[in-house]
C-alpha positions as CSV (number, residue, x, y, z in Angstrom):
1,X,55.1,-10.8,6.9
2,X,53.4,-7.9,4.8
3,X,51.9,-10.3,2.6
4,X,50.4,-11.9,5.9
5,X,49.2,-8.7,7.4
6,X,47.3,-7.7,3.9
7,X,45.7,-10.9,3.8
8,X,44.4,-10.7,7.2
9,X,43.5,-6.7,6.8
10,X,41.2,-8.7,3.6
11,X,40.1,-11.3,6.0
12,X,39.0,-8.8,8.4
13,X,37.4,-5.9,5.4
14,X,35.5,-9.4,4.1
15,X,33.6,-10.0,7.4
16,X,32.8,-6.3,8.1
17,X,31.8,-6.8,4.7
18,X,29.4,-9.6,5.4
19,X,28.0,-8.3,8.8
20,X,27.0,-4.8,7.3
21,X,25.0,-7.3,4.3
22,X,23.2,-9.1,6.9
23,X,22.4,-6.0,8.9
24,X,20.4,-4.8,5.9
25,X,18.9,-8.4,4.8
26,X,17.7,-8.7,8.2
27,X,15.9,-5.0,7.9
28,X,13.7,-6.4,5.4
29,X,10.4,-8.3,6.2
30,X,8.5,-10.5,3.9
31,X,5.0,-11.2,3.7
32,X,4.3,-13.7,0.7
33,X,0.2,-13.4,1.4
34,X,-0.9,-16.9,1.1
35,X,-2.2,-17.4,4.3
36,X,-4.5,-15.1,6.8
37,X,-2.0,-16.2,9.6
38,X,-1.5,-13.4,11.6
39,X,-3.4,-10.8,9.6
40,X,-5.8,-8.8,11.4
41,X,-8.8,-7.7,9.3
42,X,-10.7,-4.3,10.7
43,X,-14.3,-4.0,8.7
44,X,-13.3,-6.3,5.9
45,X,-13.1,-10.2,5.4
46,X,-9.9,-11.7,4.6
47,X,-8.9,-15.8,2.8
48,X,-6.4,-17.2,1.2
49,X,-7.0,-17.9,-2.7
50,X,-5.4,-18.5,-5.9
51,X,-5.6,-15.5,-8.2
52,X,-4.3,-14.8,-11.8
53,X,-1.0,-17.3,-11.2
54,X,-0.3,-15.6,-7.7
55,X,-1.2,-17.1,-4.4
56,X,-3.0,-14.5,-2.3
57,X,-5.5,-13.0,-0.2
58,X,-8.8,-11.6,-0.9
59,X,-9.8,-8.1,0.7
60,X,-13.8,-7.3,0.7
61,X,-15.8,-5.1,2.7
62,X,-17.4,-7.0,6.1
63,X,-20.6,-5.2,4.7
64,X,-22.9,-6.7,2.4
65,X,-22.6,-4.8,-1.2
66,X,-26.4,-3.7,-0.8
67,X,-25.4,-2.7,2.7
68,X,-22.1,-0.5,2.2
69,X,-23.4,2.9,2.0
70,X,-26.0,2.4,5.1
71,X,-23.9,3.2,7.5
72,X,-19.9,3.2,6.3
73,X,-17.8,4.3,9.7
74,X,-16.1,7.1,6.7
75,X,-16.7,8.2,3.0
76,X,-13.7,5.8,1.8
77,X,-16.2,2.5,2.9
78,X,-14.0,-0.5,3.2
79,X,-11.2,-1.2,5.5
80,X,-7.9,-2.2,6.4
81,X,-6.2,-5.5,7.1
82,X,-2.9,-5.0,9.2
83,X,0.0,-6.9,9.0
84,X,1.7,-9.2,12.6
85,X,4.4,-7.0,13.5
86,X,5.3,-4.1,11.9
87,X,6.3,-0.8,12.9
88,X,7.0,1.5,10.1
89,X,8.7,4.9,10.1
90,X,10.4,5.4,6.8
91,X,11.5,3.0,4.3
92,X,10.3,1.3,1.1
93,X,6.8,-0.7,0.9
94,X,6.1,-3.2,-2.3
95,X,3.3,-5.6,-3.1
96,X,1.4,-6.8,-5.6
97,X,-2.3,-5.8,-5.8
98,X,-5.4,-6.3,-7.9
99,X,-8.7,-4.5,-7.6
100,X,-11.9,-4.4,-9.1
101,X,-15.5,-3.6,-8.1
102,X,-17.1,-6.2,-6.3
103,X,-20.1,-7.9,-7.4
104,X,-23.1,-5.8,-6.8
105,X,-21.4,-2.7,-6.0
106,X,-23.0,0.5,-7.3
107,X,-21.4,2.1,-10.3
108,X,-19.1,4.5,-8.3
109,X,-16.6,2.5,-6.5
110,X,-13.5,2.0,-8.2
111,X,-11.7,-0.7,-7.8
112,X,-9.7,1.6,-4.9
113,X,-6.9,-0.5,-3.5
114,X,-3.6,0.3,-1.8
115,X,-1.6,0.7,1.3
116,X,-1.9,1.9,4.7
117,X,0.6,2.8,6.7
118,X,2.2,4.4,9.8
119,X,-1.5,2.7,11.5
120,X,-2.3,3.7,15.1
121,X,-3.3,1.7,17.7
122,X,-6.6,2.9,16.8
123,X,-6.6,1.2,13.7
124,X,-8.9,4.2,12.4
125,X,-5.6,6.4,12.2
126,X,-3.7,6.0,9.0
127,X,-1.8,7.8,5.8
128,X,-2.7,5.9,2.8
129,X,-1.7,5.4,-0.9
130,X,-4.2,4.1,-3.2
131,X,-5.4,3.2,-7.0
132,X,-8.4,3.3,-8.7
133,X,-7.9,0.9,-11.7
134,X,-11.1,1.1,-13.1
135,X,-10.2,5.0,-13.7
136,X,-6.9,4.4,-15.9
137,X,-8.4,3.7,-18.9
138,X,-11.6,5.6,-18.8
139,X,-12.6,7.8,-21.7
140,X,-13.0,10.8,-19.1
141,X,-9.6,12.7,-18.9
142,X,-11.0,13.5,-14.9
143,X,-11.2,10.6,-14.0
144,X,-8.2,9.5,-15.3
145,X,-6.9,12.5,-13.6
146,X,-7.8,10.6,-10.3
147,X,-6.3,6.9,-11.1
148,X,-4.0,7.7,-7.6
149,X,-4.9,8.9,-4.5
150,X,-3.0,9.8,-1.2
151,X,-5.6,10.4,2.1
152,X,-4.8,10.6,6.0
153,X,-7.5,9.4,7.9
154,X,-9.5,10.1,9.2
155,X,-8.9,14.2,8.9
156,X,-8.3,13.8,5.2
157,X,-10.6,11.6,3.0
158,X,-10.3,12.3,-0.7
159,X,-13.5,14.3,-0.5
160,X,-11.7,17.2,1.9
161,X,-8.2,16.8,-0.1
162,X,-10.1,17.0,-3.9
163,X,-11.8,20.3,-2.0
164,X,-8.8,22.1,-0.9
165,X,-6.1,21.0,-3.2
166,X,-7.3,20.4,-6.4
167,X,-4.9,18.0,-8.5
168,X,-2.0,18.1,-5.5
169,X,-2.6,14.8,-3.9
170,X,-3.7,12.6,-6.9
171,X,-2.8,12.2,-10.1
172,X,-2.7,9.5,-13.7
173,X,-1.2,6.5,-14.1
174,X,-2.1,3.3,-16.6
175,X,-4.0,1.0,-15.0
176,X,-6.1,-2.2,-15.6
177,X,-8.9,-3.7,-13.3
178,X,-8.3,-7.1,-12.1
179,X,-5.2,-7.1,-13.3
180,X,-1.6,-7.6,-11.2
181,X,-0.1,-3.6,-10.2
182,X,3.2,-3.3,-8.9
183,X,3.2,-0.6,-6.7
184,X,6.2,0.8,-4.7
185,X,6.0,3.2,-1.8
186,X,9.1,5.3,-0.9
187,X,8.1,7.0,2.6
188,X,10.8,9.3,3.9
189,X,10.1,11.6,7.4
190,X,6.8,13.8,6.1
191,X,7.3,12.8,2.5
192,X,6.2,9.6,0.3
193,X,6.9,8.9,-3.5
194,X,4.3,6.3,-5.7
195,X,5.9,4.6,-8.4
196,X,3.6,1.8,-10.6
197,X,4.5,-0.9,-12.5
198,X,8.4,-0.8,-12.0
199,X,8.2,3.1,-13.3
200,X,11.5,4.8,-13.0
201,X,9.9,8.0,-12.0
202,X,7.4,8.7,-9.2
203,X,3.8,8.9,-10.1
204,X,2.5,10.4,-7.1
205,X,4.7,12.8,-4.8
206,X,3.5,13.7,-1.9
207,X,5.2,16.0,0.2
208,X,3.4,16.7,3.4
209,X,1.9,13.7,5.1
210,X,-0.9,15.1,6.8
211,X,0.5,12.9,10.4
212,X,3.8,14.2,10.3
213,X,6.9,12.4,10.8
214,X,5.3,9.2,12.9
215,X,5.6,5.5,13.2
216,X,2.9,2.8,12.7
217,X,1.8,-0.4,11.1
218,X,1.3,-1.4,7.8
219,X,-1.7,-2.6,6.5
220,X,-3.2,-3.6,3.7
221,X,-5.8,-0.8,2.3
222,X,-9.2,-1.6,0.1
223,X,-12.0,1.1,-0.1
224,X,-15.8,1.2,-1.0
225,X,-16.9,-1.4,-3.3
226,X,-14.0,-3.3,-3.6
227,X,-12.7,-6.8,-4.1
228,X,-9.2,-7.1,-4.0
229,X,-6.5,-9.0,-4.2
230,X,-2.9,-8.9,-2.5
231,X,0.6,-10.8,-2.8
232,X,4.2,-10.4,-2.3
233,X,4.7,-7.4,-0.1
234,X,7.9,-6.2,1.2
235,X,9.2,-3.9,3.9
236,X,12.5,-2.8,3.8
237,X,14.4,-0.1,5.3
């Protein structure tokens, strides 16, 4: 009768076991990129392409490059794509990216690609981590100073952040333009964590989202000058 009872006790431990495993698979959401399905693009164009081995989609500004600095709605240019229902508090955010400067584009863009998140209705409201490949490798040590960037629009562009906190919300990491980036975003309450490339270690901290402790969509994030690429992005919790 003991011998009964454990096994039972093990029958019942196995299924707790199973529904507490589905609870968090079922937290996660998956967006494999390689359709525009759903996606809604806010002053950019979004399509489906094949890019470096990865099916994706292509981010570029709505404006013409010639066009981009005529009128931009903010210093950042570019714009935001979000993603069919999310809402995003804290959690972890990956994806795949690739950026480089678009054809045409002046000789300051960057490459700048990343993620928004915790998006208002008005899609203008964000916090944002971003890269600027085309600065991890330059032969400035400045600029490669600036190869992350955190912003919270639209109170904070880099601009306003680079003014009043020199070095605190952007920082170096190795980075290639054009080429595939892991990036991982670790968003806790006010506080968010970059890491690059699988890195063990953060390479950006930041520890006071300008927003505070809110809730939003995710989107994905390209800025002026940009053509970039996106795959593979997960939300988990």
């Amino acid at each position: 009768m003991a011998c009964v009872i454990r096994k039972g006790h093990f029958s019942v431990m196995a299924g707790v076991l199973v529904c507490l495993l589905m609870r968090c698979v079922s937290t996660a959401q998956v967006f494999k990129l390689d359709s525009t399905k759903g996606l809604q693009p806010h002053d950019v164009t979004v399509e489906a392409v094949a890019y470096h081995g990865h099916k994706a989609v292509r981010v570029l500004p709505a404006a013409a490059a010639e066009a981009e600095l005529v009128a931009p709605k903010n210093g950042e240019g570019g714009g935001i794509v979000v993603l069919p229902g999310t809402a995003f508090h804290s959690g972890t955010i990956e994806l795949d990216v690739a950026g480089r400067t678009r054809a045409g584009a002046l000789p300051d863009p960057r490459g700048f690609i990343g993620v928004a998140f915790r998006v208002a209705p008005e899609p203008s409201k964000y916090e944002c981590i971003y890269i600027r490949p085309t600065n991890g490798r330059a032969d400035d040590q400045v600029r490669r100073n600036h190869s992350t960037q955190y912003i919270s629009m639209p109170e904070y562009e880099w601009s306003r952040l680079r003014k009043e906190s020199p070095g605190q919300y952007e920082s170096y990491v190795d980075l290639v333009p054009g080429e595939w980036t892991k990036i991982k975003i670790e968003v806790s309450g006010v506080k968010a964590r970059l890491f690059v490339n699988d890195s063990t270690q953060p390479v950006l901290i930041v520890n006071d989202l300008k927003h505070g402790d809110s809730e939003g969509a995710v989107a994905l994030w390209i800025g002026l000058g940009t053509e970039g690429y996106f795959a593979n992005l997960r939300l988990s919790k």
